[in-house]
C-alpha positions as MATLAB code, in Angstrom:
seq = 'XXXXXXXXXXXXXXXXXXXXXXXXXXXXXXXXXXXXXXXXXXXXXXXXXXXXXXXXXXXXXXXXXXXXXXXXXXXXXXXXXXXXXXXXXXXXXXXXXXXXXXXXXXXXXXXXXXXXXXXXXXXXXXXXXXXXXXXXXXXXXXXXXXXXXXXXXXXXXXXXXXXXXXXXXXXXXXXXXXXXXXXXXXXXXXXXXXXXXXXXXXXXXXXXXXXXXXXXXXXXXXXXXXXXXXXXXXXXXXXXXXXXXXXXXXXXXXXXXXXXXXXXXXXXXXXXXXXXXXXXXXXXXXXXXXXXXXXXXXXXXXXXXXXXXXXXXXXXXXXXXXXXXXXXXXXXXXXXXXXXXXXXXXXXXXXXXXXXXXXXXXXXXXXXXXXXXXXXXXXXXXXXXXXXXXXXXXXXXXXXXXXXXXXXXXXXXXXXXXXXXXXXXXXXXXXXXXXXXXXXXXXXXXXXXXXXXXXXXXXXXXXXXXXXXXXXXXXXXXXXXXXXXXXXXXXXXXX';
ca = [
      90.341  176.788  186.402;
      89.593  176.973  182.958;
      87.645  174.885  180.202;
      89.493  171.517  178.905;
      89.827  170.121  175.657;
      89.486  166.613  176.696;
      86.416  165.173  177.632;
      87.231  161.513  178.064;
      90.854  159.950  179.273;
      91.825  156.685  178.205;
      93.621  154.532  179.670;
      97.227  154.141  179.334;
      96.982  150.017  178.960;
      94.381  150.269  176.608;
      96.238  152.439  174.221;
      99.573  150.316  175.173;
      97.530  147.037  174.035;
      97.063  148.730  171.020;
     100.745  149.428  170.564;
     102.167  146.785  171.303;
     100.180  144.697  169.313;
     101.078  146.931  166.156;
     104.806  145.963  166.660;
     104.088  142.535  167.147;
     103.256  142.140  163.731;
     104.114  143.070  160.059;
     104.225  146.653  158.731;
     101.327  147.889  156.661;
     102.405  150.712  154.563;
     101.309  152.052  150.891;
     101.526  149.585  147.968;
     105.147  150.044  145.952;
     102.854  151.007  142.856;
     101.146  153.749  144.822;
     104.154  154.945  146.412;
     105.161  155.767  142.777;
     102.304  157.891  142.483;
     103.521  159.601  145.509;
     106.694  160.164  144.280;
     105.436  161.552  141.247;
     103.602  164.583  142.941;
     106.293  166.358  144.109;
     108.688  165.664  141.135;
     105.574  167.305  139.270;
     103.705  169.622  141.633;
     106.267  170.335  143.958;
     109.068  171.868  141.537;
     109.689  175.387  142.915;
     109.995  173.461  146.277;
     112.394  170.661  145.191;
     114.578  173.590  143.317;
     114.597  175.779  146.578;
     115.197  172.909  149.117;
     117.764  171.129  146.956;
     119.935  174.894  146.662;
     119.295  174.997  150.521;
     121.742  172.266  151.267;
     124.702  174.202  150.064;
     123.953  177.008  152.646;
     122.000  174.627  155.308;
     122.711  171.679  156.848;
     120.623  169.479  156.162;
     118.580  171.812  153.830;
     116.270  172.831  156.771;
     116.888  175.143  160.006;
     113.824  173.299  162.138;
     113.753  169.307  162.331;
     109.944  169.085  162.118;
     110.718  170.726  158.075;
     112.784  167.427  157.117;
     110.196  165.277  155.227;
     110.656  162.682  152.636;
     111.250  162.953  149.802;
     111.974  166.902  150.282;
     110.861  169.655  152.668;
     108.021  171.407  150.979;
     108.351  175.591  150.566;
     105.687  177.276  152.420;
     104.720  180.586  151.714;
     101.232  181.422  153.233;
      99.295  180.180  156.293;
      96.035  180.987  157.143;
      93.827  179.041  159.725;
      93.577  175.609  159.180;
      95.495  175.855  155.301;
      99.048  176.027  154.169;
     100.155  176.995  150.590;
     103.667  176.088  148.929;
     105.699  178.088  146.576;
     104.566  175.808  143.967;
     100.675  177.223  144.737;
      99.437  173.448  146.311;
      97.227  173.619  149.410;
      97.521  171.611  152.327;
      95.444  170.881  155.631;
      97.092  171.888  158.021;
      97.829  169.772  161.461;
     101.354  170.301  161.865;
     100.463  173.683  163.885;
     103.711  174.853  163.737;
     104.343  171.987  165.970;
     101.346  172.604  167.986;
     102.084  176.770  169.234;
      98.809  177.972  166.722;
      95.566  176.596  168.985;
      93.853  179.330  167.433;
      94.630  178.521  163.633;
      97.773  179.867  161.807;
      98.119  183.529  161.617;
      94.890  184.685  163.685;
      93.976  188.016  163.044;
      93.827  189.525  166.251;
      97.325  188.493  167.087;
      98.638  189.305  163.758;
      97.156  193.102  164.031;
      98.017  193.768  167.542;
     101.726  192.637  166.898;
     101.601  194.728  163.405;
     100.631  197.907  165.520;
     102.912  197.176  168.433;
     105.740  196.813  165.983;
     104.848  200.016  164.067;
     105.138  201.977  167.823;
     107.620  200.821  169.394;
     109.400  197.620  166.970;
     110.068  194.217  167.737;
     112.992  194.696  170.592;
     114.418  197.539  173.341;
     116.217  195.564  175.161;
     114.468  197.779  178.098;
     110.740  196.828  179.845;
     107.392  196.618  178.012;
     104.545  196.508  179.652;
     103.660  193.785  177.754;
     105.929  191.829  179.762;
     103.596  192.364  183.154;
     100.355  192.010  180.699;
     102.005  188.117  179.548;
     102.949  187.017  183.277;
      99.134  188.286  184.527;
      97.096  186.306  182.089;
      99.255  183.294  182.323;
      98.443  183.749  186.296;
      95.055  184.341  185.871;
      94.344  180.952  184.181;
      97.245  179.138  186.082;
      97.193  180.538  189.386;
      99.610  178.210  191.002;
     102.501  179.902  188.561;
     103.032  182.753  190.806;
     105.308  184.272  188.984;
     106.828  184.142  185.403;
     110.239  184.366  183.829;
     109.957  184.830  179.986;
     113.018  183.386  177.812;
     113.786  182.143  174.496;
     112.642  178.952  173.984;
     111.573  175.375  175.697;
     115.090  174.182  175.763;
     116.169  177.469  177.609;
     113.504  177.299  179.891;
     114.395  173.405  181.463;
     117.642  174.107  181.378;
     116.728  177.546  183.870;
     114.001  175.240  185.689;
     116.336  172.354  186.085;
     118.734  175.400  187.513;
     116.896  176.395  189.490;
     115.607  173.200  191.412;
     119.691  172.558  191.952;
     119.345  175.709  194.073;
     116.419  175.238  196.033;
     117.349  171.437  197.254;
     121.051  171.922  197.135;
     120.934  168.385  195.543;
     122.066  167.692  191.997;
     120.571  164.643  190.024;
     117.590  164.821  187.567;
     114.613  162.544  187.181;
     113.457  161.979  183.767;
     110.588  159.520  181.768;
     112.419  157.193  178.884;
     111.267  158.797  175.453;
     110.270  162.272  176.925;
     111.705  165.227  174.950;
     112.909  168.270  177.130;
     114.770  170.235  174.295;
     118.324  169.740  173.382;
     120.746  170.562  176.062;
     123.540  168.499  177.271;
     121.810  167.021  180.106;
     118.499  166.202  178.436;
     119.634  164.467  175.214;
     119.109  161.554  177.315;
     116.708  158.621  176.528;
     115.357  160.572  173.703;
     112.346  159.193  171.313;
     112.597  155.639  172.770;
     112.665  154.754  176.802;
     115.807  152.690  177.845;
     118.133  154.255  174.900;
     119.721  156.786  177.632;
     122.597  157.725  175.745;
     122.718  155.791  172.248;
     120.691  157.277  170.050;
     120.992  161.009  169.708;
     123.572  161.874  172.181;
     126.595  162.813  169.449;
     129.027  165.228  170.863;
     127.463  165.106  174.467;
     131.162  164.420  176.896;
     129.255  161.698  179.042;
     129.693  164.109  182.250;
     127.446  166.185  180.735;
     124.439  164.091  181.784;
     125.897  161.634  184.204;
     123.871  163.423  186.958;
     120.944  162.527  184.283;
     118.621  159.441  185.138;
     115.935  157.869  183.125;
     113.116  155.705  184.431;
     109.998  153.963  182.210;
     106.775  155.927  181.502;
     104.028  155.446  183.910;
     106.267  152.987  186.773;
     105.792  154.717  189.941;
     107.662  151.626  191.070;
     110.823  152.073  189.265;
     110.477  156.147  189.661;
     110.043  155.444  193.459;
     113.228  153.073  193.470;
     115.513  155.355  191.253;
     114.335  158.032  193.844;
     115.323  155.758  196.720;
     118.680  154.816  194.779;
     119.647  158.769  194.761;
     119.432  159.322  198.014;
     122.911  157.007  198.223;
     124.368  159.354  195.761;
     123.654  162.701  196.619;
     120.079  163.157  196.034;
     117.629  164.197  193.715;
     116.828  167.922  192.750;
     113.894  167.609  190.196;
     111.619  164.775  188.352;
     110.452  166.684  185.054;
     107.732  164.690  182.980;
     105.111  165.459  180.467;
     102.116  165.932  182.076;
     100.259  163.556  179.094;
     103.232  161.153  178.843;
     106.627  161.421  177.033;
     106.705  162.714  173.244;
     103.178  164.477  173.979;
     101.866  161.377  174.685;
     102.664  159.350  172.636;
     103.673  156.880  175.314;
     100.103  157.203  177.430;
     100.005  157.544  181.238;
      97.226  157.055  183.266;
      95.256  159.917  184.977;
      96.780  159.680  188.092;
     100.013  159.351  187.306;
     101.055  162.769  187.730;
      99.501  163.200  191.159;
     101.616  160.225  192.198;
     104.851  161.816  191.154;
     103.515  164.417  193.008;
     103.353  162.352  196.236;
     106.506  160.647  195.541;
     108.730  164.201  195.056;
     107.003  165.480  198.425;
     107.738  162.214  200.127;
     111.576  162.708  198.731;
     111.793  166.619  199.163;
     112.580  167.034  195.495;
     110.876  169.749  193.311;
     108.525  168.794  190.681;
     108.760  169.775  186.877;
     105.906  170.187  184.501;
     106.899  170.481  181.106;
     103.978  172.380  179.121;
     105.591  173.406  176.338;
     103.124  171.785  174.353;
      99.886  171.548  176.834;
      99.703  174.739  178.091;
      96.720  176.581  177.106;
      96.738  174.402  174.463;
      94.596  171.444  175.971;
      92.516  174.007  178.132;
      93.674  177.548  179.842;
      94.259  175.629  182.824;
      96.794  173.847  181.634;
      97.710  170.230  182.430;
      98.291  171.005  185.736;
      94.334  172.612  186.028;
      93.589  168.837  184.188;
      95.129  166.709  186.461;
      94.589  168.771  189.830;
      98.681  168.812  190.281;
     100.103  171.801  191.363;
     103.745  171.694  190.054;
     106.945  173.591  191.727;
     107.866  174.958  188.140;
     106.259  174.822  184.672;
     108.213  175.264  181.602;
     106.060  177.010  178.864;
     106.488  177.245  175.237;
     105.086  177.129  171.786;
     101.614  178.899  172.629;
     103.388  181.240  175.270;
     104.167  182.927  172.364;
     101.073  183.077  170.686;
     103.180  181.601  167.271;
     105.446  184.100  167.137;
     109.379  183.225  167.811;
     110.986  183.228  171.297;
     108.384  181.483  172.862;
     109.904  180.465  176.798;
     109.559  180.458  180.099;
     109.261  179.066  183.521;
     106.373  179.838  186.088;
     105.250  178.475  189.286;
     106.036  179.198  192.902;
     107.466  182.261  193.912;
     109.892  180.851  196.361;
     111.686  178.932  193.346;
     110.819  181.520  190.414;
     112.253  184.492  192.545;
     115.951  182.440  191.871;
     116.091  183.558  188.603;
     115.651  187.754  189.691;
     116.809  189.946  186.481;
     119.528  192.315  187.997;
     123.492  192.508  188.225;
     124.746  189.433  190.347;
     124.971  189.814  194.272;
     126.628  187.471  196.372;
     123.775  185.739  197.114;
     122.871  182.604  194.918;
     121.127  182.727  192.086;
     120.139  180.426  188.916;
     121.538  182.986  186.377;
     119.293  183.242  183.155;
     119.320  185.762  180.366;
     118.986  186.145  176.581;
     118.994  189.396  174.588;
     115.701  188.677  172.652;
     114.193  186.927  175.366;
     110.712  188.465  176.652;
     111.011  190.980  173.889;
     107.601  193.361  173.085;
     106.925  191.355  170.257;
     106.696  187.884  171.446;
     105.487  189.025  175.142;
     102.739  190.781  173.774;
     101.725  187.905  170.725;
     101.433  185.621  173.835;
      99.337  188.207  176.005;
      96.910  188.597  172.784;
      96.672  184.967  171.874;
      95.749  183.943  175.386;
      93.338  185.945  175.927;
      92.131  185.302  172.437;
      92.128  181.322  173.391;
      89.884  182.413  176.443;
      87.751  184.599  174.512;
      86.822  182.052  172.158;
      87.234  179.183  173.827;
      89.676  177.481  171.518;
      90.972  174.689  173.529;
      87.553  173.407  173.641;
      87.048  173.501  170.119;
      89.892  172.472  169.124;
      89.485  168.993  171.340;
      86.296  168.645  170.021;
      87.723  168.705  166.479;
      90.325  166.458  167.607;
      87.601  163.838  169.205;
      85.967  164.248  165.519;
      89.203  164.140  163.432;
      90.119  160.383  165.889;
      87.009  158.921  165.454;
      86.664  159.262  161.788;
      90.569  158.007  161.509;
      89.451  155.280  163.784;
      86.507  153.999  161.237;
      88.279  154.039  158.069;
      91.013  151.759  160.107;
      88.352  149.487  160.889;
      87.267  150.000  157.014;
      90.334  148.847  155.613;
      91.145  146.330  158.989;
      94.289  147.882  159.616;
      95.959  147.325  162.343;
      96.583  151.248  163.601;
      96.455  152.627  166.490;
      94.615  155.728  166.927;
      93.838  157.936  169.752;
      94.037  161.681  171.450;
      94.802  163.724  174.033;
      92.112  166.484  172.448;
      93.597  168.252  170.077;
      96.854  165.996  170.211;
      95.605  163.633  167.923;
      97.930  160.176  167.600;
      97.854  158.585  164.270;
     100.202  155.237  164.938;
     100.799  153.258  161.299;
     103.991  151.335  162.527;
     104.247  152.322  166.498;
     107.866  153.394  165.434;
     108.802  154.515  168.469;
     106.604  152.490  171.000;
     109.311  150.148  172.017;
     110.546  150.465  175.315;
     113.953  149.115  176.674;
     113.683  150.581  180.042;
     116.049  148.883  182.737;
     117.577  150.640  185.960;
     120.874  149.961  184.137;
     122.434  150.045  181.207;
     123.394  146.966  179.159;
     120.192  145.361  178.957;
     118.522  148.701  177.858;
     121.377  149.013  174.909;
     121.172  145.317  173.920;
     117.826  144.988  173.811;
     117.831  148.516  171.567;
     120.438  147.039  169.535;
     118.247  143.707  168.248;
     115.433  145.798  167.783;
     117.858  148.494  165.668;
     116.946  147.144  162.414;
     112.885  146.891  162.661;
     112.869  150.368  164.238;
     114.668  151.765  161.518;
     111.823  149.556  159.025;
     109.263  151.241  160.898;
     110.850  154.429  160.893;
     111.274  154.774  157.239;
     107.417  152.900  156.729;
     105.838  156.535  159.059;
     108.124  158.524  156.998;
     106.945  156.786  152.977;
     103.164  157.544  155.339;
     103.804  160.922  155.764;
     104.844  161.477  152.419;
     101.734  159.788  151.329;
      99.528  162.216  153.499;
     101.572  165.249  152.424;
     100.793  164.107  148.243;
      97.117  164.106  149.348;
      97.260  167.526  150.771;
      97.286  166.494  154.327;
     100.447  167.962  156.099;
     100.844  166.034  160.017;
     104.211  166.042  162.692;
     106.418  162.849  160.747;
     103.302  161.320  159.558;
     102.356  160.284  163.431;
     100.873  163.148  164.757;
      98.349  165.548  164.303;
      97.324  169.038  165.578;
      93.875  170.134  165.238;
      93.111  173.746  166.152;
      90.260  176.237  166.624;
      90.607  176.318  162.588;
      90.007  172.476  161.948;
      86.208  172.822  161.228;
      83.933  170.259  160.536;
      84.268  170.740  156.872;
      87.885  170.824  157.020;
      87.565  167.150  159.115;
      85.521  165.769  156.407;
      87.967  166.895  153.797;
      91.051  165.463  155.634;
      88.999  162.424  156.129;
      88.340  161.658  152.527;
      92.121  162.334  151.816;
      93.213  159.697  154.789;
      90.392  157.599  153.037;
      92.485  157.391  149.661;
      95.490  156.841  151.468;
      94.473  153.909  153.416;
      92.382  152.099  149.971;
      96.754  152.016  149.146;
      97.561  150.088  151.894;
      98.961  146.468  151.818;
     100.706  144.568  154.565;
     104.549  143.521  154.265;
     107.025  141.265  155.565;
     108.566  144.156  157.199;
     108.972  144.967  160.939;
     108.880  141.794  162.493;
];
């Protein structure tokens, strides 16, 4: 069902070429003398931000409550959004394709959603704690464009939501280990810091404070192997079993590791021939790369879907998990009986405000088509990035899922260590630690660079375009990416 922002699919080993030959070779990143220019925007235009960020760190760790805010040289202050623009405190404007991290599909603050929620505050505020009906209004659009999530179970956030779905699939198959793709981010519980960012790095890299029992029941396997995914299946059912494979339905870190188009019908296959349930996580795709969902895309009916982001139409608490009601039904609201149950809760979870932001925006994306448009300005936004790279004969990769548009300068995290066991993953990571780390902070000096040209992306990698990102606004950005690139030189860096 529904109407799909992407027209075309590439292939995952053409895009994979593409990356690996980027980390074959040196890093090309902004000219020292222009990075001084950089650096003298926000010491200049970027005061009021610099002054409110830097007091920030007293009270914050960090300076910043959300990760995607921690850009170099200093998080910038926003304080309007409208559409396809952000403003600072300091009065700069900025093209926006950060999204909010991709929830805003319509453009930031969309009318429609912004009144409805302003009058539905004004009856009845933001929280009860007792039934809305726009609780039953959320879980019959979502099932109106997804049909195969039979029911719906509204929660907090994305994180809340696997760790209910991953519940909940314990349950059903009475088995207890978890399937995951190397790289693929699944929020931040115990179990799922595993193999963050970069395949093979299981536990190593972000992992801090995590007792190892916490995700021994954890696997990781390498994005888009059946093979291995078919013999770490095989392999569980020595030890127990497996309860759940959970991938991204457009590869690991929104695909920025590629799969092909089959790939998710084949897990499919594989979790039927192994009588384990199967996870999508569309925190980021649903109804944001068409109505349908990745799941209407790819013609793959998941057991359970874990929504986010767009579920909430922008607005906070933005959770769930959908699919069949057999599963769902686990997670029944109510005092505890003695039968089983995955038990789920949160206070501000499904709350008026956020149900009925995500009812609106929906049927707002619907109405207007958004996902479409948005591709299409993503398709637009790629091609014109993929021209001034041949311009300047840089070696960037660049490429989209729609509106998911991938803009790879140093393939930072497009190194894969993936092994079935440990050591070799680790040892591997470990010679590669230092280039990573070039690469990391050569995207980050990029970022800044797009940010001092009014251009504000996801870590200067990734870019959301929306129903906002006109044409106009695509020639604009363009122009600014232009001047960026004209600063580009190549180093000895990264090798």
């Amino acid at each position: 069902m529904g109407e799909y922002g992407i027209k075309n699919w590439q292939p995952a080993k053409e895009i994979n070429e593409a990356l690996n030959k980027l980390t074959s070779q040196p890093i090309y990143k902004i000219t020292k003398e222009y990075s001084k220019e950089v650096m003298g925007y926000f010491d200049t235009k970027c005061k009021q931000s610099k002054e409110i960020t830097t007091e920030a760190k007293k009270y914050i760790p960090g300076g910043v409550q959300h990760n995607l805010a921690f850009n170099k040289p200093f998080p910038i202050c926003i304080t309007k959004a409208d559409g396809a623009y952000l403003e600072d405190k300091d009065g700069n404007s900025y093209i926006d394709f950060l999204q909010a991290g991709g929830p805003t599909i319509l453009g930031s603050n969309y009318p429609a959603v912004r009144e409805g929620v302003i009058k539905l505050i004004n009856e009845c505020g933001p929280v009860t704690g007792l039934f809305h009906e726009a609780e039953l209004m959320l879980a019959k659009e979502i099932n109106k464009h997804m049909p195969n999530v039979e029911m719906f179970r509204m929660l907090g956030s994305g994180t809340e939501s696997v760790m209910a779905a991953l519940r909940v699939a314990r349950c059903a198959t009475r088995k207890k280990r978890i399937i995951k793709v190397g790289g693929a981010y699944h929020g931040w519980s115990d179990q799922m810091v595993y193999g963050l960012k970069i395949p093979g790095s299981r536990a190593f890299l972000e992992s801090h404070g995590i007792p190892s029992k916490c995700y021994a029941l954890t696997d990781e396997v390498r994005p888009n192997d059946l093979n291995m995914l078919e013999k770490m299946l095989r392999l569980n059912k020595l030890r127990g079993g497996t309860a759940a494979v959970i991938v991204e339905p457009v590869g690991p870190e929104s695909g920025t590791r590629p799969i092909d188009f089959d790939y998710n019908k084949n897990v499919r296959a594989l979790c039927d021939k192994y009588n384990c349930l199967f996870i999508f996580d569309e925190v980021v795709t649903g109804f944001r790369i068409g109505t349908g969902g990745a799941q209407g895309y790819f013609g793959v009916v998941p057991d359970l879907t874990i929504f986010g982001k767009v579920v909430a139409g922008g607005y906070p608490a933005a959770g769930g998990v959908g699919g069949k009601k057999e599963y769902v039904s686990a997670m029944s609201a109510g005092v505890a009986t003695i039968m089983k149950r995955a038990y789920v809760g949160g206070t501000l979870a499904a709350n008026p405000l956020s149900a009925f932001a995500g009812y609106t925006a929906i049927k707002a994306i619907a109405e207007t088509n958004a996902c479409v448009k948005a591709g299409e300005a993503g398709d637009k936004l790629t091609a014109g990035l993929k021209s001034l790279v041949t311009k300047y004969k840089l070696p960037y990769a660049v490429y989209n899922q729609g509106s998911i548009v991938h803009l790879e300068c140093t393939a930072a995290m497009s190194y894969d260590f993936s092994s079935m066991f440990m050591p070799k993953s680790i040892l591997g990571l470990l010679k590669k630690k230092k280039a990573i780390m070039e690469r990391k902070d050569a995207m980050e000096e990029m970022g800044a660079a797009y940010t001092a040209n009014g251009i504000i992306t996801l870590a200067g990698s990734r870019l959301y375009t929306s129903m906002a990102t006109t044409d106009e606004v695509v020639k604009e950005a363009l122009n600014r990416f232009d001047k960026v690139f004209s600063h580009v030189e190549k180093t000895e860096l990264g090798l």
